[in-house]
C-alpha positions as CSV (number, residue, x, y, z in Angstrom):
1,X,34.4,86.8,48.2
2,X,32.3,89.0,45.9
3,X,33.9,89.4,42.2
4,X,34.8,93.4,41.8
5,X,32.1,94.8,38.6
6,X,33.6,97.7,36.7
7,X,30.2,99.5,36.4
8,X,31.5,102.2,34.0
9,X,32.4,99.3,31.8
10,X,29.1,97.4,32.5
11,X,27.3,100.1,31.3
12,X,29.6,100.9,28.0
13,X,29.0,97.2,27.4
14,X,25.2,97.7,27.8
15,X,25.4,100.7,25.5
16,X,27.5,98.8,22.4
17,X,25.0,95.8,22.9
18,X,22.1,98.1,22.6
19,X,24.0,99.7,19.3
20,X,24.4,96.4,17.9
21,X,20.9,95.1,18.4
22,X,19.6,98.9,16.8
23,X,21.6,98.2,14.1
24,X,21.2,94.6,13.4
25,X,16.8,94.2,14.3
26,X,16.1,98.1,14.3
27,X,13.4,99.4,17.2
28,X,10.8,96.3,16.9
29,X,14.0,94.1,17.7
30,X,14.9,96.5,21.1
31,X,14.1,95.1,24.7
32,X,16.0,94.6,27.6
33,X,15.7,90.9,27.0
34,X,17.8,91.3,23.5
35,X,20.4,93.3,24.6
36,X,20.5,90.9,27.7
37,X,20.9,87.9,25.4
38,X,23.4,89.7,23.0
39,X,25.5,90.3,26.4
40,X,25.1,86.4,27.0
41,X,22.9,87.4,30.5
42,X,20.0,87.7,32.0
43,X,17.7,90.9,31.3
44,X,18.6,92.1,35.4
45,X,22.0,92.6,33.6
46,X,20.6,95.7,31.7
47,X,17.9,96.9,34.5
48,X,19.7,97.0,36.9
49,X,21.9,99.7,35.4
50,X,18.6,101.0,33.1
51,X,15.4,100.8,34.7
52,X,13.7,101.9,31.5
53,X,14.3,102.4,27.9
54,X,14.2,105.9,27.8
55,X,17.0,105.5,30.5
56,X,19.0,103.0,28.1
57,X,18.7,105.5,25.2
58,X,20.0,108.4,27.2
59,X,23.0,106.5,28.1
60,X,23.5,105.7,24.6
61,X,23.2,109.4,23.7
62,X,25.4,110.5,26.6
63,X,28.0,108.0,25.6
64,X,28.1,108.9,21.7
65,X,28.6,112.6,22.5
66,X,31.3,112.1,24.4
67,X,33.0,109.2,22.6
68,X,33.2,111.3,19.8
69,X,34.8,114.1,21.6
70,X,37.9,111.8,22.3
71,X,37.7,110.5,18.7
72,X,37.3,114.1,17.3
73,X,40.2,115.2,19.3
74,X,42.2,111.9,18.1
75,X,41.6,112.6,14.4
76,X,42.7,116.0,14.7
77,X,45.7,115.9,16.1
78,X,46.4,113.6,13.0
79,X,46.1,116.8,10.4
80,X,48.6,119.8,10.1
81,X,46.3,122.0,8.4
82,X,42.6,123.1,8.8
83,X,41.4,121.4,5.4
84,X,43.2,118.3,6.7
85,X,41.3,118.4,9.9
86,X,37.9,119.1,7.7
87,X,38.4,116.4,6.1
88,X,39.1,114.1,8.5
89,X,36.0,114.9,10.1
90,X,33.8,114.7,7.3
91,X,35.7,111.0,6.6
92,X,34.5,110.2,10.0
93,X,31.1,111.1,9.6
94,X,30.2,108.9,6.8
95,X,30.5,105.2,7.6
96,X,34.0,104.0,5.5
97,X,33.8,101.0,8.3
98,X,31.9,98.1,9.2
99,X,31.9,99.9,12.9
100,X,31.1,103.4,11.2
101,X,28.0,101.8,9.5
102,X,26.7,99.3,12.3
103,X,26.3,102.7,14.4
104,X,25.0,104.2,11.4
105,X,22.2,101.7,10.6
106,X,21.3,101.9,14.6
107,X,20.9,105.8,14.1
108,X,19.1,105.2,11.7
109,X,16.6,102.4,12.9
110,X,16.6,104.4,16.4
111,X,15.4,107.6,14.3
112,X,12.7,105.5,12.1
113,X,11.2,103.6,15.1
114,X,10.9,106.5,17.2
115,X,10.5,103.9,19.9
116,X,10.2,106.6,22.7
117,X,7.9,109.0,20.7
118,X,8.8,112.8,21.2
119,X,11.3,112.6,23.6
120,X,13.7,110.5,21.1
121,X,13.7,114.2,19.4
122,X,16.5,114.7,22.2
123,X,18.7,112.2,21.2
124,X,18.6,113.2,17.7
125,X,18.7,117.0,18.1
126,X,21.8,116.4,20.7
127,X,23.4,114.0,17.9
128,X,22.7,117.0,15.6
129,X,23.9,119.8,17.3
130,X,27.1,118.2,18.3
131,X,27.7,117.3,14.3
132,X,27.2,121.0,13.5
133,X,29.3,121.9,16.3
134,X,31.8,120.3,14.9
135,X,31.6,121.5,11.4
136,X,31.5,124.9,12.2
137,X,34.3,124.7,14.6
138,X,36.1,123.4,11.7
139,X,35.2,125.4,9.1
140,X,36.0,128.9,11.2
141,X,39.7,129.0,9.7
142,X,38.5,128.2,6.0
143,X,35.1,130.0,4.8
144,X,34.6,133.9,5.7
145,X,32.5,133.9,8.6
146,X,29.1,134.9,7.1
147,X,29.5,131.6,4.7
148,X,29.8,129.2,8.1
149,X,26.2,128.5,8.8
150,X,25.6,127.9,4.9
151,X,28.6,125.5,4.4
152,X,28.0,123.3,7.3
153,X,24.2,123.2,6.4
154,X,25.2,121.8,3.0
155,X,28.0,119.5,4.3
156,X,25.8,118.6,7.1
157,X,23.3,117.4,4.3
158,X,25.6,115.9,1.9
159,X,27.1,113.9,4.8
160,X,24.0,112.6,5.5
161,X,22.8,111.5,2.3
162,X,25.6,109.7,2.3
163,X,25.0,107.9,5.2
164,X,21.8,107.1,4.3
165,X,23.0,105.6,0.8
166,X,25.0,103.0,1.8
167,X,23.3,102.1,4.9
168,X,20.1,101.4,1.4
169,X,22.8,100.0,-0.6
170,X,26.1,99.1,1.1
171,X,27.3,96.9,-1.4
172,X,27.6,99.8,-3.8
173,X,28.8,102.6,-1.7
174,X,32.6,101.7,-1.4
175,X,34.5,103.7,1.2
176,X,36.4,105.3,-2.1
177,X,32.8,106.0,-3.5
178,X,31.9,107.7,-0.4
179,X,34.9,109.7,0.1
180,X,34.7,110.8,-3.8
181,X,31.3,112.3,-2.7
182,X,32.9,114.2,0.2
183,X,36.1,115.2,-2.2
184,X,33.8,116.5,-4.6
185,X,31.9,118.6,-2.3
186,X,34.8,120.5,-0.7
187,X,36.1,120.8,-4.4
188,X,32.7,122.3,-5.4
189,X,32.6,124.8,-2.6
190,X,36.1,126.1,-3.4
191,X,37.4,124.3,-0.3
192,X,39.9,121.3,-2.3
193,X,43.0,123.2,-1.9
194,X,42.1,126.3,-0.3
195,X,44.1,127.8,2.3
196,X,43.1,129.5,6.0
197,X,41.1,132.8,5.4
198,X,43.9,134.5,7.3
């Protein structure tokens, strides 16, 4: 009898083993053959769900954008307040866990190798877009609307500096270090202890 394959689950296990071989060997280290061997299979394991690369890299797109919805949705149902929920978000986006910077550093190496050229823009710009999204979804209830686009561009920055900090130096950038970084923003924009705008 053939076994039952969960092929939703194949392919989310496809898409963390492509993460993790990002993270740990960067774009040289990508092929189907790695993430096959990371999965402990063959490389039919990964082309049979991803015929090419570009396919594998839009699944891992696909999956990250929606994955954070859930996670997004998860972390604010965790805040009473709109500050609380701001900072939640900005706590997610700079990597305080191993997890948060393993996906970091594959960002990362995925965005230096631009292994597929031009059209890896997409990924990125999608990843972008979704980040901002965010920010200024959360930011409606505590800047005056004309200050939105300027916040999130400077949180949006900060955030990423961050990122790119301890993914150079991850020995030095404690979670506390990093979230001091993100405190001191929202202090410096007037946002610490401010309430709604209403």
């Amino acid at each position: 009898m053939p076994r039952h394959v969960d092929h939703d689950q194949r392919r989310r296990e496809i898409v963390a083993a492509t993460v993790a071989v990002l993270a740990e060997r960067g774009t040289r280290g990508l092929s189907f053959r790695a993430v096959a061997n990371y999965m402990g299979g063959s490389t039919t394991l990964v082309t049979h769900y991803f015929p090419t690369l570009k396919d594998l890299i839009d699944e891992v797109t696909a999956q990250s954008l929606r994955k954070w919805d859930d996670e997004i949705k998860e972390l604010d149902s965790q805040a009473n307040d709109p500050l609380g929920r701001l900072r939640n978000l900005l706590t997610w986006l700079v990597p305080t866990t191993e997890i948060g910077l393993a996906n970091e550093q594959a960002r990362i190496n995925l965005l230096s190798g631009q292994i597929l050229g031009g059209e890896n823009r997409a990924t990125f710009e999608a990843w972008d877009g979704k980040i901002r999204g965010y920010l200024r979804s959360h930011l409606t209830d505590l800047v005056p609307a004309e200050e939105v686009e300027r916040t999130v561009e400077l949180l949006r920055v900060t955030t990423n500096g961050v990122v790119l900090s301890v993914v150079e130096h991850p020995d030095s950038w404690s979670a506390e270090r990093q979230m001091a970084v993100v405190d001191g923003l929202l202090e410096l924009l007037g946002l610490a202890n401010s309430p709604s705008k209403d």
